[in-house]
N, C-alpha and C positions, 0 to 999 in steps of 0.2 A: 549860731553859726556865723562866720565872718565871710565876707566877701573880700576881692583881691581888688583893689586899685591901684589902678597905672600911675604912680607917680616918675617922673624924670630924676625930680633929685633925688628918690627914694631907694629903699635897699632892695639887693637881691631878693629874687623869690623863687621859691620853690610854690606850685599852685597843683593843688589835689581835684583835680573835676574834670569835666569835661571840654577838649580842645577846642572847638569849634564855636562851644557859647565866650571861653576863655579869651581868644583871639579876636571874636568876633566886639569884644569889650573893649580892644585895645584902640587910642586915637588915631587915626592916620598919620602915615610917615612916619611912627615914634620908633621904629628899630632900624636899625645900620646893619643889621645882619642876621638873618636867619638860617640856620641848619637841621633838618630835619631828617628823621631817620626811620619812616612808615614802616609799618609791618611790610612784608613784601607777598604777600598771599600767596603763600607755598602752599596753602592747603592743608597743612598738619598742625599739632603742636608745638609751640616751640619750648625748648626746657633743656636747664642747666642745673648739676649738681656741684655744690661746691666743695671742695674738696682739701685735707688738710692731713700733712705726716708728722708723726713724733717719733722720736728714738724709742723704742722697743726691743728689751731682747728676745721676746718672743712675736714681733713681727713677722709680716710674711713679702716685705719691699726689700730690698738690699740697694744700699746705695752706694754712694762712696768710699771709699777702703773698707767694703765691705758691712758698713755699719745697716743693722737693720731697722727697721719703719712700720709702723701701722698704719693703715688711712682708717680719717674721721673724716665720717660724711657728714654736712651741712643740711644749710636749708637750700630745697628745688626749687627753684622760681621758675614761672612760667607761664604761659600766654596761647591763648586761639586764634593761629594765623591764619585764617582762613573768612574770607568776605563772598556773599552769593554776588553783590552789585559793588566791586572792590571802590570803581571810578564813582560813584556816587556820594560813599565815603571819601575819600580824597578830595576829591576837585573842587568843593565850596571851600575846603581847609586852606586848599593852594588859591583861590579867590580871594580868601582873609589875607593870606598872607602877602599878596602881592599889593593890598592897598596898606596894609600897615608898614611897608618896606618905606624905609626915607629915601627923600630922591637920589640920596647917593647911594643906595642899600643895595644887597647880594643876596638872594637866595640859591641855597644849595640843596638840592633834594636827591637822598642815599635810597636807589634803589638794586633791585638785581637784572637779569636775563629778563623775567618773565612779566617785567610791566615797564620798563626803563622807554620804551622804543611810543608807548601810548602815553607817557607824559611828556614826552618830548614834543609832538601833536599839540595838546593841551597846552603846555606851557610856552610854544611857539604861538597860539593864537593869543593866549592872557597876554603875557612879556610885550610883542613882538619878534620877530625871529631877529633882528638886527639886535634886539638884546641877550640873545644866547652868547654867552663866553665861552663855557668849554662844557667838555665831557668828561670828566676825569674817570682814568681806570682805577679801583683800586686793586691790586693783585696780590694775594695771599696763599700762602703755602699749606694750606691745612683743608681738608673737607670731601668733597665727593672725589668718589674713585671709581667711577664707573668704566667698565670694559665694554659698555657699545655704544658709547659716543666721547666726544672730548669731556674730560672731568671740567666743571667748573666750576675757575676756582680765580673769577673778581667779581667784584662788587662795582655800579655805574653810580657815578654821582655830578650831575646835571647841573651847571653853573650859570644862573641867568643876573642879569644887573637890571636894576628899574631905567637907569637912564645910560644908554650904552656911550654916551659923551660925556659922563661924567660922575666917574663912580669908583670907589675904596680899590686902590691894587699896590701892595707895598710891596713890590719884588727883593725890594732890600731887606725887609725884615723876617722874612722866610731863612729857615735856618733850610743850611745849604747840605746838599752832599755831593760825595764823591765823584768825580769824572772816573767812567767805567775805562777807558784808553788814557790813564792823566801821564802817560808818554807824548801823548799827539799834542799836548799842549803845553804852555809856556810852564816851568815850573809856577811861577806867582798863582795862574790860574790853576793849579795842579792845589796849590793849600790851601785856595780860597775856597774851592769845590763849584758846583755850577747850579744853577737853579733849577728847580725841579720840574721835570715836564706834567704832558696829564696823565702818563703811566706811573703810578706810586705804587712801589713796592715793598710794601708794611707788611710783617708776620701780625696773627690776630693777637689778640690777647690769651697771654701764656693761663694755660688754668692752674697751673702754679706760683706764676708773677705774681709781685705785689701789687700792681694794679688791679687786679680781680676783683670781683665784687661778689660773684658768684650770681650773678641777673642772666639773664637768657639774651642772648643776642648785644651784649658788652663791647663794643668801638673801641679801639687802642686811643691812648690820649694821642700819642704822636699824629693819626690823621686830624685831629678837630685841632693841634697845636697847628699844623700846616695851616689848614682851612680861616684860621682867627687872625694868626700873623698875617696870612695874606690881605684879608677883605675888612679889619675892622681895625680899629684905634683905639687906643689905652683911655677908659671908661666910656667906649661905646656901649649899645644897649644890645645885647645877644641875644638870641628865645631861638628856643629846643621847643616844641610841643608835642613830640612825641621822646619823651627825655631819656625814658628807662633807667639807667643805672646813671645817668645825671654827668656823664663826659662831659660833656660842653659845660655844664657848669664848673665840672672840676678845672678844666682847661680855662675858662674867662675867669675865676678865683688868681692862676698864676701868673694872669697874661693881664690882670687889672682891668678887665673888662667885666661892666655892667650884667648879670643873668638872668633871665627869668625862664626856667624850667616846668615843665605841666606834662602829668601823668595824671590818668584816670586809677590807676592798679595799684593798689596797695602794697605790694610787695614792692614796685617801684619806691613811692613816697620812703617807705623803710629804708631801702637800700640811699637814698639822698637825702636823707636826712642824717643819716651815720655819714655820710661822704664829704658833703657838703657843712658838717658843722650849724646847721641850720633848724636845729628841733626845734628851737621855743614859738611859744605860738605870732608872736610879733612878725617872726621869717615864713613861719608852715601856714600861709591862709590858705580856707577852703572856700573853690569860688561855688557860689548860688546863684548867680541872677540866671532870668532865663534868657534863652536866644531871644536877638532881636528879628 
């Protein structure tokens, strides 16, 4: 069995084991940026089918002028979202990661409703509060529809910097969008478009788009493209360690940035090793050592 070492000048990795020994191996200060996307302990399963149409004339889809479609179902991937002591699990992970952060490093932590408000607590005492940057919404169009309360329908994602005096923020290289009134402004501003607030309003990943993977709980590349343009630099060192369907690596592969990627889940590792181009065993180590 091979073990993962931290090298700087070394390649991407994708690392099959456990977060926590994984992180807790890495040297201080050695990432510019982490992104992280926990279970968020809803309590259920979480699970995705993936899903796929052919032309048929004895289909039972109709699509476009009419033409008819079969669906072939995939493989389900999927995961036990659900923790008795959820904070106990988390908070040594966000402890690793806040000392392997380089001094000019960002961590960004995707959570939902129902734990977003007690890591903000948490990461106010580790950080300091003077190092909290934002709260980004992200808001999406697809999901609960419930009729006896507001549906909800974003995701919170918590932006803290290790050193609040001096830390990665490329405003400039954030691709821009639209001014929603680009009447009220000068034309020039009107084509440049305007920089993005902390409400981002991203559709999820289509389950028909070619981004798909078919992995349970799949990030659209466009948020991790925001999130990388803004806080990191072309062959900075990026880590996901809860990676899932491998976004962030796919997105720091485009964007010339540095990855290191870690899933415990099999289904994971499969799904990022098809994504990421990454099978031979030089790229796929699996880490062993134990916790320190």
């Amino acid at each position: 069995m091979a073990s993962y070492t931290f090298d700087s000048t070394g390649p991407n990795a994708i690392v099959a084991g456990d977060n926590l020994a994984v992180v807790r191996a890495l040297p201080d200060g050695a990432i510019d940026l982490i992104y992280i996307d926990p279970p968020f302990n809803t309590g259920r399963v979480q699970a995705r089918q993936s899903i796929q149409t052919a032309r048929s004339a004895s289909g039972t889809r109709i699509g476009f002028k009419g033409q008819s479609y079969e669906t072939i179902k995939g493989a389900l991937t999927s995961y036990d979202d659900d923790f008795e002591d959820y904070w106990a699990f988390l908070e040594p992970r966000l402890v690793e990661a806040w000392r392997v952060l380089a001094p000019t490093g960002t961590l960004y932590l995707h959570l939902d409703y129902r734990e977003v408000h007690y890591a903000k607590v948490l990461l106010d005492a580790l950080f300091g509060r003077e190092s909290f940057l934002n709260e980004i919404i992200w808001a999406y169009d697809y999901g609960a529809r419930s009729k006896s309360k507001w549906p909800a329908k974003h995701d919170n994602i918590l932006v803290y910097v290790k050193d609040p005096r001096a830390y990665t923020f490329n405003a400039t290289e954030v691709d821009r969008e639209p001014y929603m009134a680009p009447g009220l402004v000068t034309p020039e501003k009107a084509a440049l478009g305007k920089l993005p607030t902390d409400v981002w309003w991203h559709t999820i990943v289509s389950p028909m788009g070619k981004e798909k993977t078919g992995y349970a709980t799949q990030k659209p590349e466009g948020i991790l493209r925001r999130i990388l343009q803004a806080s990191s630099n072309q062959g900075d060192w990026v880590l996901d360690f809860f990676a899932g369907s491998g976004t962030t690596g796919a997105v720091a592969q485009q964007l010339g940035r540095r990855f290191i990627v870690v899933d415990q889940n099999p289904e994971a590792i499969d799904v990022m090793q098809r994504r990421l181009g990454l099978g031979t065993t030089d790229n796929l180590e699996t880490f062993d050592a134990a916790p320190r």
